[in-house]
C-alpha positions in Angstrom: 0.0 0.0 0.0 1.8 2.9 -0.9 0.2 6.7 0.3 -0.3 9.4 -2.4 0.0 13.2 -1.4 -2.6 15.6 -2.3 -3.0 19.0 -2.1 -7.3 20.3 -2.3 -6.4 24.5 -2.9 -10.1 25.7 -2.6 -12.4 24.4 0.0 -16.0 25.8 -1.6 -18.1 22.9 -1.7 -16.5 21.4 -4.9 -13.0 21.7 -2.8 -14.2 20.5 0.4 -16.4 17.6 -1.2 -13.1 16.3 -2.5 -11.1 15.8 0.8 -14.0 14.3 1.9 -14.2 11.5 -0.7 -10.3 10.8 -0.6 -11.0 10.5 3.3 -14.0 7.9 2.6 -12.0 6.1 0.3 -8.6 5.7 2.2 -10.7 4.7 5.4 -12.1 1.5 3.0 -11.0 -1.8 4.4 -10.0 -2.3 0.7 -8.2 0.6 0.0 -5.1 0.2 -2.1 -3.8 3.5 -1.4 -3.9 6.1 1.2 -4.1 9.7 0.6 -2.6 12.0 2.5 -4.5 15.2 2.2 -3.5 18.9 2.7 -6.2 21.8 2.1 -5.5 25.5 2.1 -7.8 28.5 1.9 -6.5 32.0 1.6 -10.2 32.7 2.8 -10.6 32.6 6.2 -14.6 32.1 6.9 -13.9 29.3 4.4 -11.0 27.4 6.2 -13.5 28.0 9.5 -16.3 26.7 7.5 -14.2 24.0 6.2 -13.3 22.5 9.7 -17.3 22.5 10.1 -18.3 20.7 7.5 -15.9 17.4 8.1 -12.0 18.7 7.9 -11.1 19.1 11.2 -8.5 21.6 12.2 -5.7 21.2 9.8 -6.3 23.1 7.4 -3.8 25.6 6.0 -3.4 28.8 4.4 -0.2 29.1 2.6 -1.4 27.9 -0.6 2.5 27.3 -1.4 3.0 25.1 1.1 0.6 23.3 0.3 1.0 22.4 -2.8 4.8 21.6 -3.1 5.8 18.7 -4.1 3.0 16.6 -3.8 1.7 14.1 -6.2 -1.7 15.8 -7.0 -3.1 18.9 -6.7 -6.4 19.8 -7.3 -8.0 23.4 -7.6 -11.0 24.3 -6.8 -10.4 28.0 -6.4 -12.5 30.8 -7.3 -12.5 31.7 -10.8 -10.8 35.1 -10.0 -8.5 33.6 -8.2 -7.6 30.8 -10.5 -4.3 32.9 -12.7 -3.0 33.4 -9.3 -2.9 30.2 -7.9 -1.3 29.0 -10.9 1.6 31.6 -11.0 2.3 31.4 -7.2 2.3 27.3 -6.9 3.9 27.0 -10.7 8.0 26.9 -9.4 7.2 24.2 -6.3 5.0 21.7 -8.1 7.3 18.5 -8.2 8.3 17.0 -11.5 5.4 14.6 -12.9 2.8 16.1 -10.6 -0.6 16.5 -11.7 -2.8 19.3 -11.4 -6.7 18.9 -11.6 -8.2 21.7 -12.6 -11.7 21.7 -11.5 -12.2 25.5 -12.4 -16.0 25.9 -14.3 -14.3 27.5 -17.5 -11.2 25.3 -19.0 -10.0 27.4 -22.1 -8.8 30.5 -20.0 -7.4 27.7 -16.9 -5.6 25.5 -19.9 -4.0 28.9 -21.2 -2.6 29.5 -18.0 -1.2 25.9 -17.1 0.7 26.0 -20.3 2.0 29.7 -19.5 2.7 28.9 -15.9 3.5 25.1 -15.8 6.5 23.4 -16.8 6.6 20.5 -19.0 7.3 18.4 -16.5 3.6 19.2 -14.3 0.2 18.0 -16.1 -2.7 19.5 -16.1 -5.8 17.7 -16.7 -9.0 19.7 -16.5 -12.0 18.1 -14.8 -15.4 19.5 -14.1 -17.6 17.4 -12.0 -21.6 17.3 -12.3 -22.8 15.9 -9.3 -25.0 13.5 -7.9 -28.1 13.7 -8.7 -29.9 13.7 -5.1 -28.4 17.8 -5.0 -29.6 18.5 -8.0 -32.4 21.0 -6.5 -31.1 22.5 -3.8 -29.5 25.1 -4.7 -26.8 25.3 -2.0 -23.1 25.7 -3.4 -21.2 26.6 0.3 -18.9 25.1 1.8 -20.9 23.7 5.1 -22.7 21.8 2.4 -20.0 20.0 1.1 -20.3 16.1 1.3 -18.2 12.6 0.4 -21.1 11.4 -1.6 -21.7 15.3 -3.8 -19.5 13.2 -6.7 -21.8 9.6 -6.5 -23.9 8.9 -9.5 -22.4 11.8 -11.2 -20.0 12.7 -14.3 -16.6 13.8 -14.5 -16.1 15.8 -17.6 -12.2 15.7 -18.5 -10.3 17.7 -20.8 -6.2 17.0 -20.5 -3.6 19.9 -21.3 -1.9 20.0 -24.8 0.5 17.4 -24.4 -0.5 16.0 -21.7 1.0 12.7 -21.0 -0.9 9.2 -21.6 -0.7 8.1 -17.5 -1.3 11.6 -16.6 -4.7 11.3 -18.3 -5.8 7.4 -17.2 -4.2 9.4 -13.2 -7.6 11.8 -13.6 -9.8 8.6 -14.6 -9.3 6.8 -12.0 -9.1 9.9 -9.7 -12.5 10.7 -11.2 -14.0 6.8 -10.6 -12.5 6.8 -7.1 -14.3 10.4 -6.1 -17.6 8.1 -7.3 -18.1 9.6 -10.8 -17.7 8.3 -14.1 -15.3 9.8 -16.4 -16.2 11.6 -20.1 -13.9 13.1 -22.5 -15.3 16.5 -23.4 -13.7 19.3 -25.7 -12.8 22.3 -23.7 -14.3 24.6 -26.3 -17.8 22.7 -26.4 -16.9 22.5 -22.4 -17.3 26.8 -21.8 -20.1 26.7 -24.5 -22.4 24.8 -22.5 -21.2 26.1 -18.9 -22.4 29.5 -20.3 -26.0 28.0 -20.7 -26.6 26.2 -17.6 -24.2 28.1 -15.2 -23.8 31.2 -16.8 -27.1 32.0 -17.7 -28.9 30.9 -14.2 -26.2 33.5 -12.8 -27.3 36.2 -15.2 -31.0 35.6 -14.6 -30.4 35.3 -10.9 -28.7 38.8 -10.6 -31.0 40.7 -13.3 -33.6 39.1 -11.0 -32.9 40.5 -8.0 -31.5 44.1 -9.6 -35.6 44.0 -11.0 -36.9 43.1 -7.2 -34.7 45.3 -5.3 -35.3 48.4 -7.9 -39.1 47.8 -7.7 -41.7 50.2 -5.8 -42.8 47.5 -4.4 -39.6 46.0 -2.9 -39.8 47.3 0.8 -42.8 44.9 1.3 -42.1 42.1 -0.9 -38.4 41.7 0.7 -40.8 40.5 4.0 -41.7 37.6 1.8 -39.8 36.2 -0.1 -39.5 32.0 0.2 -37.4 29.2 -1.1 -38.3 29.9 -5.1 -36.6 33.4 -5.2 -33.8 32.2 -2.6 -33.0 29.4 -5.1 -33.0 31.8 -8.2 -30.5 34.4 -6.1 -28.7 32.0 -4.4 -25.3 33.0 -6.5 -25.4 36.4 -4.9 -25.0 34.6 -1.5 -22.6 31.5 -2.1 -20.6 33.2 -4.7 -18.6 36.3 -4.4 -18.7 39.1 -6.9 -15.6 38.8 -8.4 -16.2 35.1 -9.2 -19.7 35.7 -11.0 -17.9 38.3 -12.8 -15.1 36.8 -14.1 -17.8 34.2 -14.6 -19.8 36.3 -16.9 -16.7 37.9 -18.7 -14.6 35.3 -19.4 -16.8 33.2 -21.0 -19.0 36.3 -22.0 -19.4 35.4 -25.9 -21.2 32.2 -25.3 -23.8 34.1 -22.5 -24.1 36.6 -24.9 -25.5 34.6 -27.7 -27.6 32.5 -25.5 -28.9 35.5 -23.7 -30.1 36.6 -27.3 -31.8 33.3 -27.9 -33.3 33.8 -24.3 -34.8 36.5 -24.4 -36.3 35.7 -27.6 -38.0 33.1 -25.3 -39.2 36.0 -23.0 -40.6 38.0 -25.6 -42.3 35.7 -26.6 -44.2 34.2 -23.6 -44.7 37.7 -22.4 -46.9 38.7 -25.9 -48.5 35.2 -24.5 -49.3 36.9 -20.9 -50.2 40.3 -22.6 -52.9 38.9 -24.6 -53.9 36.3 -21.8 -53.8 33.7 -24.4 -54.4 30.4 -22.4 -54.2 27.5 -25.5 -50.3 28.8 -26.1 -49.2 29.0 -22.6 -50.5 25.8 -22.0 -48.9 24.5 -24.9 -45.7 25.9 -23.9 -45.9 24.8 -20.7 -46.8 21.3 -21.6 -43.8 21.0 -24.2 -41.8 22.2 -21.3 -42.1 19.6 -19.0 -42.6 17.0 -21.4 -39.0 17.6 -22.3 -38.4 18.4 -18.6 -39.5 14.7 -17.3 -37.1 13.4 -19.7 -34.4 15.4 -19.1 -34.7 14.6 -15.3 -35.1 11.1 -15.6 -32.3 10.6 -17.4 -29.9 13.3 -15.3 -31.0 11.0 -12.2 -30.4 7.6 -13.5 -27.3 9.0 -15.3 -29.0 7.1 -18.8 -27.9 8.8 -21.6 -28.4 8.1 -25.5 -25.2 10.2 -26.8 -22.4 9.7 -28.6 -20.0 11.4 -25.8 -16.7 9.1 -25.3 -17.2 7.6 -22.2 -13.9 5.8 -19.9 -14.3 2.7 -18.2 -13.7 3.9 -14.7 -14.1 0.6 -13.0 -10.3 0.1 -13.0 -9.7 2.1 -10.0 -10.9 -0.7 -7.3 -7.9 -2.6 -8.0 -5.6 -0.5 -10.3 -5.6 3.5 -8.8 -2.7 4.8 -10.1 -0.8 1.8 -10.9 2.3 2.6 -13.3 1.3 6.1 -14.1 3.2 9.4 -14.2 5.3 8.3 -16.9 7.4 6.1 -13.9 7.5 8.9 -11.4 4.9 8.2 -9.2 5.1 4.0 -9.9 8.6 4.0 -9.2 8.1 6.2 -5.9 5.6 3.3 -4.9 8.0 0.4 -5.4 10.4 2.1 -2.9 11.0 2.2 0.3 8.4 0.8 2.7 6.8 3.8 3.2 7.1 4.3 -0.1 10.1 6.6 -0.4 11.6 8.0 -3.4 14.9 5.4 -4.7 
């Protein structure tokens, strides 16, 4: 059994969730490895938060320190903090390390590994969609942070140019291991569709609330409001500012063009409402969730009729990380008995 270092740099709910699943797997009574896990925070409420929600007390905030020379690092970080991290933990990142990039947009994070990383540190990026039980509700913090968040779910992964072959199966079975099962996706088609379903739920949240706030009626309604309207504004609580911007502008041509075809959509059902035309709004709505059963039937069974290349990620059981990092990390594990370096 040999024990594999990991650094979690992030500890939102993504972040923490991950710790908590290397934890849960190292504690199996058939675990082939054991992860030794560092986390750091340079937020403070989140590193307190943190401890809360499972991680105990050691937790750090050097984000340096944390990260050197270990085996894998994952970041979770905020989008706006994500060029940073990589300049400031670029130069102590051990040769044949890994980095898992778990940032929502990957063209802008796969620019910057291959400005900031040497070729000697892979970066695989990896987007998780989670399981399906928190699909509704609407909490993205870090005291809601679980082992099982990954269960049932998907791992979209999209390696680095040149990103080496066991660098790549590494992040599979990292992915199967966390409890979700691995898909190659393109990072291009990747941002597209994170501007639709993450994006544009930001955009409608905030123009949401700018409407409620700037309404006469506001001073009363703000009395009572309930779960629907905390759901649809819940990024102006869980998420800072900076992060929805960056958020919004970094991936701003894809919002853009599906903000266009959205509020087409509003136009239209609003001429529906203004002429109090019941035969097409219930024919909208019916189309709606017809397509809406579907869509959630298959999102929780995880059935899907695509054509997306999908990994067989039942390999990690018996295999995690056996001969990968081009030699570095397998011949690590064949040395000493606690798995020293030769």
């Amino acid at each position: 059994m040999a024990n594999v270092t990991v650094a979690v740099l992030g500890l939102g709910r993504i972040g923490t969730s991950v710790a908590l699943a290397l934890r849960r797997y190292s504690e199996r009574k058939d675990a082939r490895h054991i992860f030794e896990v560092t986390c750091a925070d340079l937020r403070t409420g989140v590193r307190e938060d943190a401890a809360k929600a499972g991680l105990g007390d050691k937790i750090e905030r050097d984000l340096f320190s944390a990260a050197a020379k270990r085996d894998i690092v994952v970041l979770a970080m905020p989008l706006a903090e994500m060029q940073d991290t990589y300049m400031a933990i670029a130069n102590d990142l051990r040769a044949g390390a890994v980095v898992l990039d778990m940032s929502l947009l990957k063209q802008q994070s796969l620019e910057w590994a291959g400005k900031y990383l040497s070729k000697e540190v892979y970066m695989v990026g990896m987007t998780p969609v989670i399981n399906p039980k928190y699909l509704h509700d609407g909490l993205d913090d870090t005291l809601h942070a679980a082992a099982d968040l990954f269960d049932k779910g998907s791992m979209l992964v999209m390696p680095g140019p040149g990103c080496a072959k066991e660098a790549v199966e590494l992040a599979i079975d990292f992915a199967s291991l966390l409890g979700a099962s691995p898909h190659f996706y393109d990072p291009v088609e990747h941002d597209g569709i994170i501007g639709l379903t993450e994006g544009i739920p930001a955009l409608l949240g905030l123009a949401s609330f700018y409407t409620a706030t700037h309404s006469s009626g506001w001073v009363d309604a703000q009395r009572v409001t309930n779960p629907a309207f905390g759901r649809l504004t819940h990024h102006l609580y869980d998420t800072h500012p900076d992060d929805l911007r960056d958020l919004l502008l970094q991936n701003s041509e894809n919002i853009v063009r599906k903000t266009d075809e959205l509020m087409s959509t509003l136009q239209s059902l609003r001429d529906i409402l203004a002429r109090k035309d019941q035969d097409a709004l219930e024919a909208a709505l019916e189309n709606a969730a017809d397509a809406y059963n579907v869509w959630i039937n298959r999102r929780s069974n995880g059935k899907w009729d695509d054509s997306k290349d999908e990994v067989n990620g039942a390999s990690f059981a018996g295999n995690m990380m056996t001969g990968l990092m081009g030699g570095f990390l397998a011949n690590r594990f064949k040395g000493g008995k606690n798995g020293d370096e030769k």
